[in-house]
C-alpha positions as CSV (number, residue, x, y, z in Angstrom):
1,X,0.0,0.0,0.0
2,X,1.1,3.4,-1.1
3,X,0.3,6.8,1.2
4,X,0.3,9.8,0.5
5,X,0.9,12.2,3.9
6,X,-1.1,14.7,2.6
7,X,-4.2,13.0,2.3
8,X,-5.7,11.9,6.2
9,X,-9.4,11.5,7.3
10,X,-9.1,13.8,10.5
11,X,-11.2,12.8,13.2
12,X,-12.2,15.4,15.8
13,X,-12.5,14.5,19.2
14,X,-14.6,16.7,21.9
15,X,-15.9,16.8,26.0
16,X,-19.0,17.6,25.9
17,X,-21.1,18.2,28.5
18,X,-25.2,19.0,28.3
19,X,-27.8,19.7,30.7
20,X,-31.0,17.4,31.5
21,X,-33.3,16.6,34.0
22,X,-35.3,13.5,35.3
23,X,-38.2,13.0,33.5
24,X,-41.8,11.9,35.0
25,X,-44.4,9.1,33.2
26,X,-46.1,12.2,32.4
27,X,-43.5,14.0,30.4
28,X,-41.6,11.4,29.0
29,X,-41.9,12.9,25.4
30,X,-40.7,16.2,27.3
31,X,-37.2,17.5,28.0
32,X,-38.4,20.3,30.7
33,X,-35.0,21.9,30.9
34,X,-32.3,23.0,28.7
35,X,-28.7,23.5,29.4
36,X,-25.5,24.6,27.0
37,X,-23.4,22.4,26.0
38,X,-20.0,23.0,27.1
39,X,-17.0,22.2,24.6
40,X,-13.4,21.1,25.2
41,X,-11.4,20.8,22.3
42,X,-9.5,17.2,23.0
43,X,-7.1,17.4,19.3
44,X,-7.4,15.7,16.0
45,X,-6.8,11.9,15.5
46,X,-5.3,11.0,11.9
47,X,-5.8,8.4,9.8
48,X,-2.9,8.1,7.0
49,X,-4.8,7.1,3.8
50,X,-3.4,4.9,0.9
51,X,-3.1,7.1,-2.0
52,X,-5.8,5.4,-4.1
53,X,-8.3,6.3,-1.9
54,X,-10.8,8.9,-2.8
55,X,-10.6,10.9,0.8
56,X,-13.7,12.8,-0.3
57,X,-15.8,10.1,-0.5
58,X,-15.3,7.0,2.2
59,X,-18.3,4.8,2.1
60,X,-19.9,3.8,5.2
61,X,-17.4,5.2,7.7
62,X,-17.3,3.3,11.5
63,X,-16.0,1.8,14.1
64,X,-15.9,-1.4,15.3
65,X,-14.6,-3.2,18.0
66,X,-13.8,-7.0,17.3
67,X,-12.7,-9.5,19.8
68,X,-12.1,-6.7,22.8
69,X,-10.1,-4.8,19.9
70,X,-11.2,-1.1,18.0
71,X,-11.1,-0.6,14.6
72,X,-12.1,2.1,12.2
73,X,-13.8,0.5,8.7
74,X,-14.9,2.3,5.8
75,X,-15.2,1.3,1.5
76,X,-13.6,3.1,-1.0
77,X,-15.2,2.5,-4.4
78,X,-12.2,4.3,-6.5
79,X,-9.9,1.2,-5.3
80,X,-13.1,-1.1,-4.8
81,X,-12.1,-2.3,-1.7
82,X,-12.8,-1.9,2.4
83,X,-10.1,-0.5,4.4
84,X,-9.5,-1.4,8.4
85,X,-7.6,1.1,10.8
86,X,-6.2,0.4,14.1
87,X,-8.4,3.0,15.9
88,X,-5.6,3.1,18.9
89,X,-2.5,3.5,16.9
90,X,-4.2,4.6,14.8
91,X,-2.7,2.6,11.6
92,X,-3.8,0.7,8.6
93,X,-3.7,-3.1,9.3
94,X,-5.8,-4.5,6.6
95,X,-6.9,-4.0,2.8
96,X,-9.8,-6.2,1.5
97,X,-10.1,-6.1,-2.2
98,X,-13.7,-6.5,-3.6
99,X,-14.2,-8.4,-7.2
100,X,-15.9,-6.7,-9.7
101,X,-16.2,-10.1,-12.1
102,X,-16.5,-14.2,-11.4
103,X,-17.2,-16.1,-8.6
104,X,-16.4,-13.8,-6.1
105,X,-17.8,-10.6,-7.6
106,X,-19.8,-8.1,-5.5
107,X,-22.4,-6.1,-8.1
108,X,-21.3,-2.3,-8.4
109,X,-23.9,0.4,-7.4
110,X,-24.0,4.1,-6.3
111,X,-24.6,2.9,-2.7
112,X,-22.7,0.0,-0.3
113,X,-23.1,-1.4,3.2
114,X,-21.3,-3.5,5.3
115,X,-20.6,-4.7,8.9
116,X,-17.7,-7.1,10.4
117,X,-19.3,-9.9,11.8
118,X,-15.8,-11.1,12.8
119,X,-12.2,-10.7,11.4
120,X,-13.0,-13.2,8.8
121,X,-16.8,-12.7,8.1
122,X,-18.2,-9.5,6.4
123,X,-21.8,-9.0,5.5
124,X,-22.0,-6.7,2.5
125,X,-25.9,-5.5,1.2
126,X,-25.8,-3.6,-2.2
127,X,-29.1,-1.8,-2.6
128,X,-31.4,-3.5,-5.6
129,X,-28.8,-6.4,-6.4
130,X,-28.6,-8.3,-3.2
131,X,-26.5,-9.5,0.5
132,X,-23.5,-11.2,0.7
133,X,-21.7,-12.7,3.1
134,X,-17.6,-12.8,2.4
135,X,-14.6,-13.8,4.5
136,X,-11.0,-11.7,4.9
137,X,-10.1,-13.0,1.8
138,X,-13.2,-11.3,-0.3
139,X,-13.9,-14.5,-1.2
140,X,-18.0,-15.1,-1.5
141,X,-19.4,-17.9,1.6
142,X,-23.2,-17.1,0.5
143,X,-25.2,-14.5,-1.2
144,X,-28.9,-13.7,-1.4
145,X,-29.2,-12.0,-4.6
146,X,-32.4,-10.0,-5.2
147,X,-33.5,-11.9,-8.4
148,X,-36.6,-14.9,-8.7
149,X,-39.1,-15.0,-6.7
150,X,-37.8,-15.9,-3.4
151,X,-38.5,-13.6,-0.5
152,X,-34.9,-11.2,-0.6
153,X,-36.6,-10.0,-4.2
154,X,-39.2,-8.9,-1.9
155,X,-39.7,-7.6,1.6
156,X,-35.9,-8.5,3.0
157,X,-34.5,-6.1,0.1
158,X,-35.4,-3.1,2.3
159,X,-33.4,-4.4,4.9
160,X,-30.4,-2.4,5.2
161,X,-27.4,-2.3,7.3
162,X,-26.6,0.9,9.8
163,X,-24.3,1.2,12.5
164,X,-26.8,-0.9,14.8
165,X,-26.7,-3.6,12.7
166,X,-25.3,-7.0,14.1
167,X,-25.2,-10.6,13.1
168,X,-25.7,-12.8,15.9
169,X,-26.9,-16.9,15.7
170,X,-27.6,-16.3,12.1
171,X,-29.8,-14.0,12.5
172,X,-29.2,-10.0,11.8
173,X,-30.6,-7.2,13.6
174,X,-30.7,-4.6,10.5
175,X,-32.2,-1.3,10.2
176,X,-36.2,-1.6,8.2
177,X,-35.4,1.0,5.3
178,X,-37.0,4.4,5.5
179,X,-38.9,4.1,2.0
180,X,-41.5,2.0,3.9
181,X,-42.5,5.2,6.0
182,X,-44.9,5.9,3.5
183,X,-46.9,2.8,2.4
184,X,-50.2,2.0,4.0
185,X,-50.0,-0.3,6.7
186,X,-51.6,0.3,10.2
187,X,-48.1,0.2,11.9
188,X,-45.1,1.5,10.4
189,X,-41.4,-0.4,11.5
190,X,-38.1,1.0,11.5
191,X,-36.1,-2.4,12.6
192,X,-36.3,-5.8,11.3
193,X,-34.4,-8.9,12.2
194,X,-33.9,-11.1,9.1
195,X,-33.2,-15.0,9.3
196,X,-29.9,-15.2,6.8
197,X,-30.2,-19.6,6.2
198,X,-34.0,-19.4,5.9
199,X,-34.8,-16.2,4.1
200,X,-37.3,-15.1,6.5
201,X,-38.5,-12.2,8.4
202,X,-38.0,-13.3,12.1
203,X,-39.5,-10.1,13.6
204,X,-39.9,-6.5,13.1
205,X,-39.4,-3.5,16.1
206,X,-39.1,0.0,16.7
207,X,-42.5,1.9,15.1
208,X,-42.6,5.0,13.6
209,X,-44.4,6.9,16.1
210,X,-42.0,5.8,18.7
211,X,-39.6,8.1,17.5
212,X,-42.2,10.5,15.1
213,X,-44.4,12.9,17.4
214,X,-45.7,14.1,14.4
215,X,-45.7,10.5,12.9
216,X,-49.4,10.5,11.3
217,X,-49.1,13.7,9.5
218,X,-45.8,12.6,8.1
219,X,-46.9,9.8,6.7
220,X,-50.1,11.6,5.7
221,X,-47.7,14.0,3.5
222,X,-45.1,10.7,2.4
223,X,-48.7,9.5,0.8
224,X,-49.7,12.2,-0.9
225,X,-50.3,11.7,-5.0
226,X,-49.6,14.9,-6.1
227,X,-45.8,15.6,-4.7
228,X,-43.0,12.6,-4.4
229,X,-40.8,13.2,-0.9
230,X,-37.8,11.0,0.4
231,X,-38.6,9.8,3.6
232,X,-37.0,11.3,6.6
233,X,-34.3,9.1,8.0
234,X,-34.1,8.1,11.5
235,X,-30.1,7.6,12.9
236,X,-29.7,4.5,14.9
237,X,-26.7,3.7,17.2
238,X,-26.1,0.9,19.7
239,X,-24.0,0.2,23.1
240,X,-23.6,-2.7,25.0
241,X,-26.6,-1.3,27.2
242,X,-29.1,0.9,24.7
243,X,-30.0,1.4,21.2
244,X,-30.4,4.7,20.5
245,X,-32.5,6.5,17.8
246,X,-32.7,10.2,16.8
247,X,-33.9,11.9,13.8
248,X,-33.0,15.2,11.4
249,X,-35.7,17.0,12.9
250,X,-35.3,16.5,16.9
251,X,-33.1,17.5,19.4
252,X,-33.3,14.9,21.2
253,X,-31.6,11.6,21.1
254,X,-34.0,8.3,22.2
255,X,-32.9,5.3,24.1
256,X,-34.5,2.3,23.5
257,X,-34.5,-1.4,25.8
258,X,-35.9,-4.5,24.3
259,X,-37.4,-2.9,21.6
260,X,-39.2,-0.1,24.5
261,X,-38.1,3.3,24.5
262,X,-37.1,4.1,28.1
263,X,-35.7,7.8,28.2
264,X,-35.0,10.6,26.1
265,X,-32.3,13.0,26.4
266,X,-31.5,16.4,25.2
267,X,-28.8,16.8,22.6
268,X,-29.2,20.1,20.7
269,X,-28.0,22.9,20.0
270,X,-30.0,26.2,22.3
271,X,-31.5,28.6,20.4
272,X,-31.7,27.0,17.0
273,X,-34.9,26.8,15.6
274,X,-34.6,22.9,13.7
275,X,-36.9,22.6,10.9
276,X,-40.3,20.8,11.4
277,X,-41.3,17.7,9.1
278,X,-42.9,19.9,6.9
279,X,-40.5,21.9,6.0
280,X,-37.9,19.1,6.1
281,X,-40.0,16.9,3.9
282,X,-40.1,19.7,1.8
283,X,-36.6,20.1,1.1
284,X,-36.7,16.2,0.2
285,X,-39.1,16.7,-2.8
286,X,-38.3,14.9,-6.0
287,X,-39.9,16.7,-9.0
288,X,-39.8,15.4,-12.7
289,X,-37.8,17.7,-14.4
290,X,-38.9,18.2,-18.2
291,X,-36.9,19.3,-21.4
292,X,-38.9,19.4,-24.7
293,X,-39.5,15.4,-25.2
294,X,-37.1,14.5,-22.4
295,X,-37.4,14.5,-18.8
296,X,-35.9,13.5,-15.6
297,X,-36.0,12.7,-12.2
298,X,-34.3,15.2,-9.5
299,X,-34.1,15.6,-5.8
300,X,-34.7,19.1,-5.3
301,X,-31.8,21.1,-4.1
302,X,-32.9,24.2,-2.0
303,X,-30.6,27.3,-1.8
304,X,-31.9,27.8,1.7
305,X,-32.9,25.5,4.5
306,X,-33.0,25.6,8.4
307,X,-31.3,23.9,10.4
308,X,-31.7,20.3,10.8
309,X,-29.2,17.6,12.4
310,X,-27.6,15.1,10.2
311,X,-25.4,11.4,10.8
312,X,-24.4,10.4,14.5
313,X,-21.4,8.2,15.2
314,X,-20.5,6.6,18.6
315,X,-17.1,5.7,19.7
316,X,-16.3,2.3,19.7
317,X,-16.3,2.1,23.8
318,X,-19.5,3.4,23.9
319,X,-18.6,6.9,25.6
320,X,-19.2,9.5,23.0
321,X,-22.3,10.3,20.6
322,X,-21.7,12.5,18.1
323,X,-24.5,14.3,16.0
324,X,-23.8,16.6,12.6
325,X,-25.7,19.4,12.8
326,X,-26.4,21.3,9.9
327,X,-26.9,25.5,10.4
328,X,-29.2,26.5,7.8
329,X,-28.5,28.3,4.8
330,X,-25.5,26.2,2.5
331,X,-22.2,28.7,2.1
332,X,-21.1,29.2,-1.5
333,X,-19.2,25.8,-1.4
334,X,-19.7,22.0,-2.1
335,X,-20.3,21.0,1.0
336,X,-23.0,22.2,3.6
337,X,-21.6,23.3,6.7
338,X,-21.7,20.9,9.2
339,X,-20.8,21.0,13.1
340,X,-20.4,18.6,15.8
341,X,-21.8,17.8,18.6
342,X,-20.4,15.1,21.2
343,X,-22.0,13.7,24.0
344,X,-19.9,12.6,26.8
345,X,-21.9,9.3,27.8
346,X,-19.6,7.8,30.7
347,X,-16.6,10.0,31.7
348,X,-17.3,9.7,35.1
349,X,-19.3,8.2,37.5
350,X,-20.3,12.0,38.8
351,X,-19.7,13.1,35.7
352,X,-22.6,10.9,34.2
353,X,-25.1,11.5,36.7
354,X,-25.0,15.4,36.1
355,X,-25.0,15.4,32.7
356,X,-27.7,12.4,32.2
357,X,-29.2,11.5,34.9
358,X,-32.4,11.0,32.6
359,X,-30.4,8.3,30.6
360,X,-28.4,6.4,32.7
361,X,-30.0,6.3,36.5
């Protein structure tokens, strides 16, 4: 592997801390009070890159901890291949080469999802073409491709892979895509645990208005015949204790326990106005755009937006949540400016009472 020192994915690591308070059965969709955050600047961590890799684009970005040990994963479609850091060194330790053609090959498409099962077992979901399950060597053990009639063609294709995902007695706990927000069904799911040997639905978790308080108007607008939206995304993270679940539009960050959602705590910024599902919704329009005889399909691109929060990450020992948070109105650039926000989880003992007691007592 080549690198080049003057390409490095910078990883920036904060304290945070934020104010909460204990929550009653009668407000537990409430946060009743509002504190700062408070932001130490802890320094950069760098990640040398190999020089093939495209650093504007790395493809499903996130740790992992295998066997008691952290890693940082991500894909890089310019050199077809997924890339493993040593998140403590931090230093490249492995290079996984996809195939493009044969036995082995993994179909090409605009998007790509994986997770490490173990060192030597990757499950890999390309959107519209299928799942596969690989080892170290990118060499295919078992694929579901979405062809025939057999049940991946169908409702297991929207099963997709997030950082919650896991596989565990052959079964995985993946995320229940977002598209399905819309259709008409008395209750809308957001997770899904698929059956990999049998092809099967096992069971389905997490609904809508769980983590929607506006959920029925939402999908009132997702239904409409008139206007095509993309469904808003919900972010899902896990620990070794909750799963947590926040969306673009709250400031607030859910915790969920077998499948129940047991507190909610406040992680926003003060004094920003985040845009309400209407509005959101509406910056996620697709319009058919028409030339003459020819026309197109577009997602609408606003020059203007509020703000709204975009991806979470978690650190591999479960400490720190980190949320994206979009300001409003995009700068004259390519990218829309984005912030961070961290969430100190477990510093300390006193530390983590303070800051969430709602979460964690």
């Amino acid at each position: 592997m080549r690198y080049n020192p003057i390409k490095t994915l910078l990883a920036i690591l904060f304290l945070s801390s934020c104010g909460g308070t204990e929550k009653s059965e009668k407000t537990d969709n409430t946060i009743a009070e509002r504190k700062p955050l408070e932001i130490i600047d802890k320094g950069l961590k760098t990640f040398t890159l190999d020089d093939e890799i495209n650093f504007e684009r790395l493809i499903d970005l996130k740790f992992n901890t295998i066997e008691g040990v952290d890693y940082l994963t991500f894909f890089d479609r310019a050199s077809y291949s997924i890339y493993m850091y040593d998140y403590k060194q931090p230093k490249p330790i492995r290079r996984i080469q996809l195939e493009k053609v044969g036995p082995n090959r993994i179909h090409e498409f605009f998007n790509f999802q994986f997770f490490f099962h173990a060192m030597d077992s990757i499950l890999i979901r390309v959107p519209m073409m299928g799942h596969y399950l690989i080892n170290g060597k990118a060499e295919v053990i078992d694929k579901k491709e979405a062809k025939g009639s057999g049940v991946f063609q169908n409702e297991i294709r929207k099963a997709s892979f997030d950082d919650a995902s896991y596989y565990e007695n052959g079964k995985i706990n993946t995320l229940w895509t977002s598209a399905n927000q819309g259709e008409n069904q008395e209750q809308t799911y957001l997770r899904a645990i698929i059956d990999w040997k049998n092809d099967s639905i096992v069971s389905k978790s997490i609904s809508a208005n769980q983590v929607f308080s506006d959920y029925p108007k939402i999908k009132e607008m997702l239904n409409r015949k008139d206007k095509t939206f993309i469904p808003i995304k919900v972010h899902f993270l896990r620990s070794s204790e909750f799963l947590f679940a926040s969306t673009p539009i709250s400031d607030s960050i859910f915790l969920f326990k077998d499948n129940q959602r047991v507190k909610s705590i406040y992680a926003g910024k003060p004094n920003c106005n985040i845009a309400d599902y209407e509005t959101f919704l509406k910056l996620r329009e697709i319009k058919n755009i028409r030339s003459g005889s020819s026309g197109s399909v577009s997602k609408v691109q606003e020059p203007i937006h509020p703000p709204y929060y975009g991806d979470n990450s978690i650190s591999p020992d479960g400490k720190y949540i980190y949320r994206v948070l979009s300001h409003g109105t995009k700068p004259l650039t390519r990218y829309t400016r984005c912030h961070w926000r961290n969430i100190n989880c477990r510093k300390h003992r006193n530390e983590r009472d303070k800051l969430f007691r709602t979460a964690y007592r």
